[in-house]
N, C-alpha and C positions, 0 to 999 in steps of 0.2 A: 595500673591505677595507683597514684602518690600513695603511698601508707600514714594514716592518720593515728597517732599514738594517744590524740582525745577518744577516736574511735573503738579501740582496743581497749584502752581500761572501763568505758562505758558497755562496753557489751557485756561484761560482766555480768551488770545490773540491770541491764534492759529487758523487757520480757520477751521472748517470739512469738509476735501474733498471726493467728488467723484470720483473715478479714475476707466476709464477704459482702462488696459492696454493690449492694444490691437498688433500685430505681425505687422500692419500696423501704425497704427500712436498709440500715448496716448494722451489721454485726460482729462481734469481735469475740476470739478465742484466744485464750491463754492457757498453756499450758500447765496441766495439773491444777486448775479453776473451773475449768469450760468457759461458758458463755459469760463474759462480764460485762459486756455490753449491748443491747439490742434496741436500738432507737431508730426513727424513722429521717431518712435522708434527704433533710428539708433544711434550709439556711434562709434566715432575715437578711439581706441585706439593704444599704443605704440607695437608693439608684445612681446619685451623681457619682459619690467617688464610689461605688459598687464595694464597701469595708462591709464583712460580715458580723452582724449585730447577734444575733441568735443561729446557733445551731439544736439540731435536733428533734430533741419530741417539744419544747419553747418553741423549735420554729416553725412547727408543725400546726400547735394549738393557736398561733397567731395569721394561718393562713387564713386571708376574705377576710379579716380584721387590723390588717395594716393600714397606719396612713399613707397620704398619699407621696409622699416621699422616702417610703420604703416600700421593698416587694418580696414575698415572700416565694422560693421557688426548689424546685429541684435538681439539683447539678448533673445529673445521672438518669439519661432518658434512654428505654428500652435497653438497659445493663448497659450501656455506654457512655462515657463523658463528655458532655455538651456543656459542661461549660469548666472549664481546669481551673481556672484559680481557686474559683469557690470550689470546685471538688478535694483542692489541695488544702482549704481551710477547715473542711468537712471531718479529711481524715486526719489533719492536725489535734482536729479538738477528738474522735473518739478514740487517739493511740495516745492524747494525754490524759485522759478517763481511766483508759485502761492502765493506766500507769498512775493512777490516785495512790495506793495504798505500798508504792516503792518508794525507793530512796535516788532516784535519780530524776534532778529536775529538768534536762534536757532529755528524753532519752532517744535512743539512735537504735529500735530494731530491728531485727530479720524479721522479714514478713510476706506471706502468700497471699495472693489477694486471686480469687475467685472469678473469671471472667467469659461471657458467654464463647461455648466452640466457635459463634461462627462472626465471630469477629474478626477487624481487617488487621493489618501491623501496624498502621497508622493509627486502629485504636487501641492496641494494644499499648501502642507506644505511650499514647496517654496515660493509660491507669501507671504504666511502669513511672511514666516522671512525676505525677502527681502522687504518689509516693512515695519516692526520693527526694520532692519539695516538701512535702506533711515533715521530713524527720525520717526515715526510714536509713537504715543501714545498707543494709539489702532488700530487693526485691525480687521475688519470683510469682511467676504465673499461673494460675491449673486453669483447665478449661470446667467449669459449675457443672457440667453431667458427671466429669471423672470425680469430681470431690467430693459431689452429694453423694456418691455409690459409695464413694470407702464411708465420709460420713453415716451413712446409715446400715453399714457393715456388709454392702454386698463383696464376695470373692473377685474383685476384676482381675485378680493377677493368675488365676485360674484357669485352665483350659476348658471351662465352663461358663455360657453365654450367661451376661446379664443384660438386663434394659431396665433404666433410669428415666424418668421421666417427672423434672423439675419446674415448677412453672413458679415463677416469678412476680412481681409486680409486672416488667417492662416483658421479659423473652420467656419462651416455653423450649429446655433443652432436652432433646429425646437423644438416647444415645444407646447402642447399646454396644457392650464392651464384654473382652474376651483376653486374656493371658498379658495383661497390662494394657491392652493399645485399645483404641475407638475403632469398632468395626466396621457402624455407618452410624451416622448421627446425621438432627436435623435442627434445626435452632431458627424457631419460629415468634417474631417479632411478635408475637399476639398474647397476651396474660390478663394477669389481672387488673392493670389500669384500663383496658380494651374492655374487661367486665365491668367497670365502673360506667367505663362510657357509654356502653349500650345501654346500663339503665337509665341513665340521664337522658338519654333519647326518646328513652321508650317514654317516658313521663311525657317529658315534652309534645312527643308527637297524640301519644292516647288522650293524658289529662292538662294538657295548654300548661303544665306545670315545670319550671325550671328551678331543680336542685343544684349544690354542689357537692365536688366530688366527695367531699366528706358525708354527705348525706347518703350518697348512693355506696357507700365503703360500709356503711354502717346498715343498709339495706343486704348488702350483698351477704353478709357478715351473720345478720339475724335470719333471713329468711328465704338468702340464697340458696340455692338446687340443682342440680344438673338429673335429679332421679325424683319421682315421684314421691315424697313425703308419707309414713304413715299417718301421720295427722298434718293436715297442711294448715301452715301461718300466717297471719298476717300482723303489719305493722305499719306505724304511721309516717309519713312522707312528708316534710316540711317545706316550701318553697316559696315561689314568686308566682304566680298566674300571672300567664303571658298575654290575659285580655285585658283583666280591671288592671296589673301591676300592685295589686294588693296581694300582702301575705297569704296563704292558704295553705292546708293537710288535711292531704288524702289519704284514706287507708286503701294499701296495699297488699295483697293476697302473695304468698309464697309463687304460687300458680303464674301470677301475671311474671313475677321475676324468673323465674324458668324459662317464660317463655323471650324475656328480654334478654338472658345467657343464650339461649338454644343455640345462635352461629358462633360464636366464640366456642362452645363447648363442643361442637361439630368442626370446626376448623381445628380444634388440637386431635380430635379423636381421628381426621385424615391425615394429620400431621406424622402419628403415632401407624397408622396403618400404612404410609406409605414406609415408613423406615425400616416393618415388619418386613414388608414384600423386596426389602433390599438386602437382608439377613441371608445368610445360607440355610440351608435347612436343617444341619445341623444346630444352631443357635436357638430355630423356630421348636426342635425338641426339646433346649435345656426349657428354654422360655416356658414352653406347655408344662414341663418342674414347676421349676420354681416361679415363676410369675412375672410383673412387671413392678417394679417400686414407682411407686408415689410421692414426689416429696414436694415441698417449697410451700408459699403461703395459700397455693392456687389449692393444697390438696387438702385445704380443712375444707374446702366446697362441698357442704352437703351431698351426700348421696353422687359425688365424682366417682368415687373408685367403683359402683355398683354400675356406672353407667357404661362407665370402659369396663369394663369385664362381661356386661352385656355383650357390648357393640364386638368387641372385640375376640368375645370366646376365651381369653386367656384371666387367671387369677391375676387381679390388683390389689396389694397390701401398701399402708400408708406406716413408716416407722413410728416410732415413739419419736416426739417433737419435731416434722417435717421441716419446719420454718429453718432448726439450727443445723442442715447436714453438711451445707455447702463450709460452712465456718468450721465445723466439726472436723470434716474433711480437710480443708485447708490446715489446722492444727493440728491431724495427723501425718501429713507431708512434713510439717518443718519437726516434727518428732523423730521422724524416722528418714531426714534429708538427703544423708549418704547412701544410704540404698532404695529410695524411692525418686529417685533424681527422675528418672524417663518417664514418670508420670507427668511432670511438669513442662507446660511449655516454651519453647526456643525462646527467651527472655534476655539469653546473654548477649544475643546481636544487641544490646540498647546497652552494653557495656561501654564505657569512653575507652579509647586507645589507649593503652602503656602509656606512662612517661618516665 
């Protein structure tokens, strides 16, 4: 690859981020700041010439309130890119964010970006050009179970089993990990957007009432469950009644949204038990230690880690700030890049050829 002499006196000044761009929000780490950035992964765009008008948490508060010559959407569906430009404008805008309070107006970083295990090469290939088109100097990969584990300080590199289990907006990554490498992992398309949708159904189908998703994010949020409630909640439901077509809010019971989670929360907890039963048994003894970690947005779910340590028999602990581990993580890889290199994924095949 040409050697760029603009590139080399900018690096200087550039920061190395960690980005995990996640279906739910991104996030961004910088080194010796932490988390400088945490916005939700949402773009206005125009629909004719598709030019992004709003990004972020603006493009988020304008979802179901754009006209009709604009649309407001997600570029990043179930941790993958569906749609690259806008993804590429996405992280355009949160690595010049992240770069407010430097002295470089173009800048050109090294940067890790966090992407589910069980992605193809073809999508991997995305996240890597999409940012290389954002601006990026470098690009490298880790797979979201390996980076939430260092992020939330478990030993991977240890002759001692962990298991990580990250849930997302879009994917749910279960992984569990031994002496640096992935022992068995499983990476299950189903999170928290899947819990938004099931309450929007459930409404639908019980009370003829159609929310959106922001409604049901804000339900899930207040008086979501996956474990019985010392005092159970209720709160109010805003929608459309799908007879008259007239406004209407219902109030909703904790109770009733537990029981619109119950398959979503059943489908991670077999997700989680079949990856056990793929463990040797040694690993099954560290586990019975130390436990299972908890992380991503899925694990402020009320009463979550009580229900898998039921189901499950084994201790579940959620870190201090589950949301940041993946970013965390990623921000300790490009810290320590010379000797954690075999944590990251095969990223160099998307090298261009010598010239």
């Amino acid at each position: 690859m040409r050697w760029n002499p603009l590139d080399w006196i900018l690096s200087f000044f550039a920061l190395d981020l960690g980005i995990d761009l996640g279906t739910t929000n991104t996030l961004v780490y910088v080194k010796g700041k932490g988390i400088v950035v945490n916005e939700p992964s949402w773009v206005v765009i125009e629909k004719r010439t598709r030019k992004p008008l709003y990004v972020g948490a603006q493009a988020k508060n304008l979802a179901g309130r754009t006209p009709a010559q604009w649309v407001a959407l997600r570029p990043v569906r179930d941790g993958v890119i569906a749609e690259f430009d806008i993804t590429a404008a996405l992280l355009d805008y949160f690595i010049s964010k992240a770069h407010e309070q430097s002295l470089v107006p173009f800048p050109r970083p090294r940067v890790v970006v966090g992407v589910p295990s069980g992605v193809t090469e073809v999508e991997m290939r995305a996240v890597y050009d999409a940012a290389l088109a954002a601006g990026a100097r470098e690009v490298y990969l880790v797979a979201e179970p390996v980076a939430a584990a260092l992020g939330a300080g478990l030993p991977v590199e240890e002759s001692i089993g962990s298991m990580v289990v990250d849930i997302g907006g879009g994917t749910t990554e279960v992984a569990v990990l031994s002496m640096g490498g992935v022992v068995t992992a499983r990476s299950l398309r189903v999170a928290g957007d899947e819990m938004d949708e099931a309450i929007i159904q459930y409404l639908r189908n019980k009370y003829n009432l159609l929310i959106g998703q922001r409604m049901a994010e804000e339900l899930k949020i207040q008086i979501g469950s996956a474990f019985p409630l010392p005092e159970e909640k209720i709160a109010v439901a805003r929608g459309r009644n799908l007879v008259t077509g007239l406004p209407e809010a219902v109030e909703i019971s904790s109770v009733e949204i537990r029981e619109a989670l119950s398959g979503i929360v059943q489908a991670i907890i077999d997700t989680i038990r079949d990856t056990l039963e793929e463990s040797p048994p040694e690993i099954l003894a560290d586990l019975m230690e130390r436990g299972i970690c908890l992380t991503g947005g899925g694990a402020l779910l009320q009463g979550l880690d009580k229900r898998l340590s039921e189901e499950l028999r084994l201790k579940v602990w959620v870190p201090e700030d589950p949301i940041s581990t993946v970013a965390r993580g990623a921000g300790y890889l490009l810290d320590h890049l010379q000797t954690k290199r075999h944590l990251l994924m095969d990223s160099q095949q998307f090298l261009p050829a010598p010239t």
